[in-house]
N, C-alpha and C positions, 0 to 999 in steps of 0.2 A: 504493500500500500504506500502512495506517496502523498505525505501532508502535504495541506496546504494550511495557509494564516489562519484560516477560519477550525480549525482540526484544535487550534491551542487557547489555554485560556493564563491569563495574569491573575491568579489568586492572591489579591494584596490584604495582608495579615496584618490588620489595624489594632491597635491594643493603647486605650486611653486618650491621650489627648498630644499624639504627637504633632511636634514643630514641625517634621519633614515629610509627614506623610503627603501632601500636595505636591511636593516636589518631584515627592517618588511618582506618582500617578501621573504627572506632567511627560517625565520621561517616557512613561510607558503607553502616553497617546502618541508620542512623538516619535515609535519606529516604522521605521520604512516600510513597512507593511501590519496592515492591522488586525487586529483579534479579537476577543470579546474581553472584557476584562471583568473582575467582580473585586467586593470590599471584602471578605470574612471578617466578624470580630464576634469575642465576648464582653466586649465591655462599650453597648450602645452607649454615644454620648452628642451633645449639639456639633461637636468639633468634627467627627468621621459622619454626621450626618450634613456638614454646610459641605465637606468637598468631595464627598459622592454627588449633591444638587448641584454643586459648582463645574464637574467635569461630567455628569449624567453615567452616572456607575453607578449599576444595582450594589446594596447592600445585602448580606444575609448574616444572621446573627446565631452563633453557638450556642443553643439553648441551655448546655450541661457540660459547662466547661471544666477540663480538670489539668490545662498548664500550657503550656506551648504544643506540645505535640497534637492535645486533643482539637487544639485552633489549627492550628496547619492542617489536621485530618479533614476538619470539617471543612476549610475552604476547597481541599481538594478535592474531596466528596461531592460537594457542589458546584464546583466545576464541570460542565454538558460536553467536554470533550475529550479525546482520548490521550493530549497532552496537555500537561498543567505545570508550572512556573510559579513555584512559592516565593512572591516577591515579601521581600521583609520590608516593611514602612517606613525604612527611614536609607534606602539605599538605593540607587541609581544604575539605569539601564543605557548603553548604548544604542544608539537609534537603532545600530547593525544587528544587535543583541538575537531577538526573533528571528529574521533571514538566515542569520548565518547561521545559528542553533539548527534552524530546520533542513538545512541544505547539509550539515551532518546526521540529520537523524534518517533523512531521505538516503543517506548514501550505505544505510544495511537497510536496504529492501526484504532483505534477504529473510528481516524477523530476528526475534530473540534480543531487541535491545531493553534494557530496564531504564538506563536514563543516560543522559547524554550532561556534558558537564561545561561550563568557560574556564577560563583563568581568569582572574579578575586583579581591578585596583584598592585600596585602603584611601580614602577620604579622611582625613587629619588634620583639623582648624580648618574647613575649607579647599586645602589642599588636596591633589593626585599623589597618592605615595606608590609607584609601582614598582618598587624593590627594595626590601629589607631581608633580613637574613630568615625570617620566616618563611619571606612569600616565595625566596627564591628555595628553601628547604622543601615547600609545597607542590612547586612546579619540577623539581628532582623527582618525587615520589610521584605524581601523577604522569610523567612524561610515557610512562610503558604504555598507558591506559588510550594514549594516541595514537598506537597501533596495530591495524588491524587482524593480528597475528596473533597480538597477546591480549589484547582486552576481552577477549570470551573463559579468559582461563580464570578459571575460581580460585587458583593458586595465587595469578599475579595479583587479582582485586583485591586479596587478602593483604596479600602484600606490601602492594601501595598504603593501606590503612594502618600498619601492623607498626608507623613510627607515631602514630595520632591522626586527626582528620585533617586531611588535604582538600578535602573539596566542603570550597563554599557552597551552602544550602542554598542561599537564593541564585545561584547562579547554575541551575539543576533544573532540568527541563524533563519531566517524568512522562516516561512513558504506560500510562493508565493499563491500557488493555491486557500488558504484558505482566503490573505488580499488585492490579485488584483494587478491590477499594482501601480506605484507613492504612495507608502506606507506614505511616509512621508509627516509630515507637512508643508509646507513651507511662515507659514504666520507671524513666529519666525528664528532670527538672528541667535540664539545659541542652546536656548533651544528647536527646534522642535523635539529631540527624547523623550522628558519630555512630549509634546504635543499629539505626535502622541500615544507615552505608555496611557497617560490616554483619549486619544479617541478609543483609541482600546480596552479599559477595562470595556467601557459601552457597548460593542459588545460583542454578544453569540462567546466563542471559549477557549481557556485554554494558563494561561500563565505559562510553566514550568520552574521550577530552579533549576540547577542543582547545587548543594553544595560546588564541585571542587575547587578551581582555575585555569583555564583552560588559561586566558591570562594575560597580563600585560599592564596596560596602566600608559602611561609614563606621567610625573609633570616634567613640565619644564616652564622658562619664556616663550620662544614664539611660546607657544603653544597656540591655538585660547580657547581654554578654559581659561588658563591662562589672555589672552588680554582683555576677552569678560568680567569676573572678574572684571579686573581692570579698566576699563572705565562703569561699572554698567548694559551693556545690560545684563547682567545674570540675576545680580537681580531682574531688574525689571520684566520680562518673567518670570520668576521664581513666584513670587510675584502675577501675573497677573494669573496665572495656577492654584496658591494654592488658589484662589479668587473662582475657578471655583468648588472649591470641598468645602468651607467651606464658615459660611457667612464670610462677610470681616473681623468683629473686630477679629476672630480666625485665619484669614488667615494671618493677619499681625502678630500676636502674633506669631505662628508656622516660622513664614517668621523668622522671628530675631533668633528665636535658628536657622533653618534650615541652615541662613547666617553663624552665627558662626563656623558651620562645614564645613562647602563652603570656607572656609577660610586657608583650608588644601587645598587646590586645589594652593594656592600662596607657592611659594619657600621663 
């Protein structure tokens, strides 16, 4: 089957009363080709109801929320197409973003893709950050995933995961038909797309990367990344997941540098 624009949807994962969510939905009127877009949140408020009427994007609201994961499940849920793009609310889409996504995810016709992935930038004061000793740590581990050879092998997806998560969450274009519905984890606070990535990488299917930078996800104090940081649930999820792939006394060893870089995530 070959997508087209209309095939994907932007599931933007609103949550309170953020500064940037306009901005983020501006972008993502603004790619070169267009799609349907929707609001998910659990937390109706006047602020995500003025800039869905100000951009005319339905909203749909998580009746029975129980943390990030359950909110990503349900935007994705209600999502009416067979790919969906969990845009985070406070992070930025290149206009190329959609096109070029789909013109890799078109290119295994062949079937068996689970999700297709960008490289992205860090946003800092305002700024474009595209390379620190993370992101380039990030695009080392994801670089096998960009070819055709090795990204079906359940070995290397492992792999690639097996030093902490390399692939940004909004910057993951899911392929529906191929992962079912409620894709994600939700048995983790922060880390369920760390979770959900290495449960889905001992499953037959391909995880593609595309080399790009296609978004930007923004570094800021209160950002739930940022929070979940500094009061330690990252860590320890984090911690708990690296447990899962190595025996423990490595998983702890890998934990401390991993945290070290995790440490670019604080302002």
């Amino acid at each position: 089957m070959t997508f087209a624009p209309s095939d994907h949807t932007f599931a933007v994962c609103a949550y309170k009363e953020n500064p940037y969510l306009a901005s983020t939905v501006e972008s993502l009127l603004a790619q070169d080709a267009r799609c349907p877009i929707i609001i998910s949140t659990s937390t109706p408020n006047d602020h995500i109801s003025a800039v869905a009427r100000r951009f005319e994007v339905p909203v749909v609201v998580n009746p029975d929320p129980r943390g990030a994961a359950s909110d990503w499940n349900y935007g994705y849920d209600a999502a009416e197409t067979p790919l969906v793009t969990i845009a985070h609310q406070d992070d930025y889409y290149e206009p190329n973003y959609l096109s070029t996504m789909l013109a890799a995810v078109n290119d295994y016709e062949e079937g068996g893709l689970q999700l297709a992935f960008s490289d992205y930038f860090e946003i800092r004061n305002g700024e474009r950050v595209a390379g620190n000793a993370l992101l380039r740590i990030k695009r080392a581990l994801n670089a096998p995933l960009g070819t055709r050879v090795l990204n079906g092998s359940r070995f290397v997806k492992r792999r690639a995961l097996s030093l902490g998560n390399p692939i940004c969450c909004p910057a993951v274009m899911l392929v529906k038909e191929n992962l079912g519905p409620s894709v994600f984890d939700e048995t983790y606070k922060n880390s369920c797309d760390y979770k959900t990535w290495v449960d889905l990488a001992g499953e037959p299917g391909r995880f593609v990367y595309v080399p790009e930078r296609l978004m930007g996800h923004r570094i800021y104090e209160e950002s739930s990344t940022s929070k979940n940081l500094k009061d330690g649930t990252r860590q320890a999820e984090d911690l708990e997941i690296l447990s899962s792939l190595w025996p423990a006394p490595v998983a702890k060893l890998i934990y401390k540098v991993y945290a070290l870089g995790e440490k670019s995530n604080e302002l």
